[in-house]
C-alpha positions in Angstrom: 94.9 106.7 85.3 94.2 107.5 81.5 91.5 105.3 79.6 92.9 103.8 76.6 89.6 105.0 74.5 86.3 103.4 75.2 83.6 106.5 77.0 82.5 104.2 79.7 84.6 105.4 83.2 85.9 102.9 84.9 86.2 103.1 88.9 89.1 101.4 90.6 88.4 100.4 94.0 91.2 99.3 96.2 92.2 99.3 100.1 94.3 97.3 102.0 93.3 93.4 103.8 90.6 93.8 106.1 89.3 97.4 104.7 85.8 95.6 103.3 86.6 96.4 99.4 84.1 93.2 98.8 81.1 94.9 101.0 81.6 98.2 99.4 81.4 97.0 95.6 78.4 95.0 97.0 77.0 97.6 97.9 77.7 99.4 94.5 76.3 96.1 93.0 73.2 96.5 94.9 72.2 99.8 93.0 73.0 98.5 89.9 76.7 99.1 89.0 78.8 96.3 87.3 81.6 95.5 89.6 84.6 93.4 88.0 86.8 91.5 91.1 89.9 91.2 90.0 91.9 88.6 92.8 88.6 86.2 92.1 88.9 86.4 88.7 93.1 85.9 89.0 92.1 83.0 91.0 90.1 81.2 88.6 92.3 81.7 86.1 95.0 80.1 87.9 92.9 77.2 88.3 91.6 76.6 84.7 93.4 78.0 82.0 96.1 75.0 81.4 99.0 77.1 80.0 99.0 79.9 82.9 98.6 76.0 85.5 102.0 74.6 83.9 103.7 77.8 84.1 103.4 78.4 87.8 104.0 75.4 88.3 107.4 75.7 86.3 107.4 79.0 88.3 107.4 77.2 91.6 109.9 74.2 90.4 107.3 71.6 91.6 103.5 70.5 91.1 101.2 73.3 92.9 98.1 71.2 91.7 98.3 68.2 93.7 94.3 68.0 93.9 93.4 69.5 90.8 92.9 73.3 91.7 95.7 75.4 93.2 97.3 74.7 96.5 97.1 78.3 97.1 98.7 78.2 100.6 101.8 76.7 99.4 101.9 79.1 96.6 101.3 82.1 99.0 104.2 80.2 101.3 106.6 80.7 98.5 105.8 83.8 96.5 105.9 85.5 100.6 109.2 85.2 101.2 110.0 85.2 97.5 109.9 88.6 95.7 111.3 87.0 92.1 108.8 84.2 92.4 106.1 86.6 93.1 107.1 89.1 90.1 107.0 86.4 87.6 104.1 85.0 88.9 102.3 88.2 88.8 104.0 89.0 85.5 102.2 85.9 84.0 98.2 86.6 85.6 98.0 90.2 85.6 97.7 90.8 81.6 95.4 88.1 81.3 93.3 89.8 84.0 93.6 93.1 82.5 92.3 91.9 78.9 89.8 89.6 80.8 88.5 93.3 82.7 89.1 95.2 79.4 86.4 93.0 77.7 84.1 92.9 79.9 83.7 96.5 80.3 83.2 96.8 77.1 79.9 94.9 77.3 78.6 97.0 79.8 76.0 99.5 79.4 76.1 101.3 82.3 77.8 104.8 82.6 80.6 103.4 84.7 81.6 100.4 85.7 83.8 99.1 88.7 87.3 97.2 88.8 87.9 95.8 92.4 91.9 94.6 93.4 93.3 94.4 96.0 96.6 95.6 94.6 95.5 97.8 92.0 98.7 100.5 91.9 100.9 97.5 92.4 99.6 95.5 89.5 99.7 98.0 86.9 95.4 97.7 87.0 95.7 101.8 88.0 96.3 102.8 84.4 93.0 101.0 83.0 91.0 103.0 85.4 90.3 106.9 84.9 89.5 107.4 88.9 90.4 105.5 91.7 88.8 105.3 95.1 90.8 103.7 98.0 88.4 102.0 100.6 90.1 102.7 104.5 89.1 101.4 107.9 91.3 101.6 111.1 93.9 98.7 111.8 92.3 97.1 114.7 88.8 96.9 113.1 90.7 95.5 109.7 93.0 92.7 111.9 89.2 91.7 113.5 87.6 91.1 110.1 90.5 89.0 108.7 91.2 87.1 111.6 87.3 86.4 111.3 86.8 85.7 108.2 89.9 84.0 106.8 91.2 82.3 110.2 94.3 83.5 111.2 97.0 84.6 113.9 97.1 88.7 114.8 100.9 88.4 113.7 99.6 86.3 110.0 97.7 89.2 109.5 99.8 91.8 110.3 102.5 90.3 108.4 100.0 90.4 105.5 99.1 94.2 106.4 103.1 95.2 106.6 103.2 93.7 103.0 101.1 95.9 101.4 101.3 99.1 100.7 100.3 101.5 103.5 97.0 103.8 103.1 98.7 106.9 102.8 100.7 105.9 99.7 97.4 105.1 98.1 95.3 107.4 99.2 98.0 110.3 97.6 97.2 108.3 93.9 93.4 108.3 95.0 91.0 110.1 93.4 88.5 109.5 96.7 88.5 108.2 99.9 85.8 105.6 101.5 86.2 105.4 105.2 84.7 101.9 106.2 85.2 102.4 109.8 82.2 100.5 111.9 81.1 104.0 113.1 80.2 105.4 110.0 78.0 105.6 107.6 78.7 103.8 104.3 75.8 103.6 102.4 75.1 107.8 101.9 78.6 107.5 101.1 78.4 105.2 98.2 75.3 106.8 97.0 77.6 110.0 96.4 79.4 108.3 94.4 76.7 106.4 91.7 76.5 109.6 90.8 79.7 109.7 89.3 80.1 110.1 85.5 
């Protein structure tokens, strides 16, 4: 988790689907730190930058972009049951993310700013961040909030939770631990941390 040189600290924030990453960089938004969303910002690159477009779609051996902007279920269809697919895929968005972060964090000016992924050890994103804090929630709160939100089957999202890596593995290469459970407090919580330098 070493900085490659600028004095602003970077924050990683990560947790697994359903552990409300997005509410608690919101919330770090709210009181005024600079929060950088990394699967967004994948996603939008996926959808606009032309070379990264014909790639995947080489990547996938037919035309993901049947409307315009990325089919992204048939894309998740076959980079799920795909682990090459997924690697080069990933191989391909990831360091344009990374520069895409590393540039904007230089034209912060607060003392710290935030990068949010989802797969932040997996990715490689871990080693542009000097601390990391892993957001956790119990399962049956986390399958709720998915199945809510994004519409799926208890077994879609568990097959999405079994494909991750498990809390315990991240929490060991954590630097802190956010518990987002319903039944406690979050917000004293995250005002700990803006104190963070």
């Amino acid at each position: 988790m070493k900085n490659a040189g600028a004095q602003r600290m970077k924050l990683g924030i990560t947790g697994g689907i359903g552990s409300g990453k997005t509410s608690v960089c919101r919330v770090f938004g709210v009181l005024g730190i600079p929060v950088f969303s990394a699967d967004p910002e994948a996603q939008t690159i996926m959808n606009h930058d032309r070379s990264i477009m014909s790639e995947i779609n080489k990547i996938a051996g037919r035309d993901l972009y049947p409307g315009g902007s990325l089919d992204r279920e048939k894309l998740a269809s076959l980079i799920f049951n795909d682990p090459d697919m997924l690697s080069k895929v990933n191989s391909l968005v990831h360091p344009v993310v990374f520069q895409y972060f590393s540039d904007w964090a230089e034209q912060q000016t607060t003392p710290y700013v935030i990068m949010e992924a989802a797969i932040l050890f997996e990715s490689g994103a871990s080693n542009l961040v000097d601390r990391v804090a892993t957001v956790i929630a119990p399962v049956e709160e986390r399958i709720s909030r998915v199945i809510k939100r994004n519409k799926l089957s208890r077994e879609q999202v568990m097959e999405r939770i079994r494909n991750q890596m498990d809390d315990g593995s991240r929490i060991k290469m954590s630097d802190y631990v956010i518990n987002n459970s319903e039944n406690e407090m979050i917000i004293p919580v995250i005002l700990g941390y803006t104190k963070i330098s």
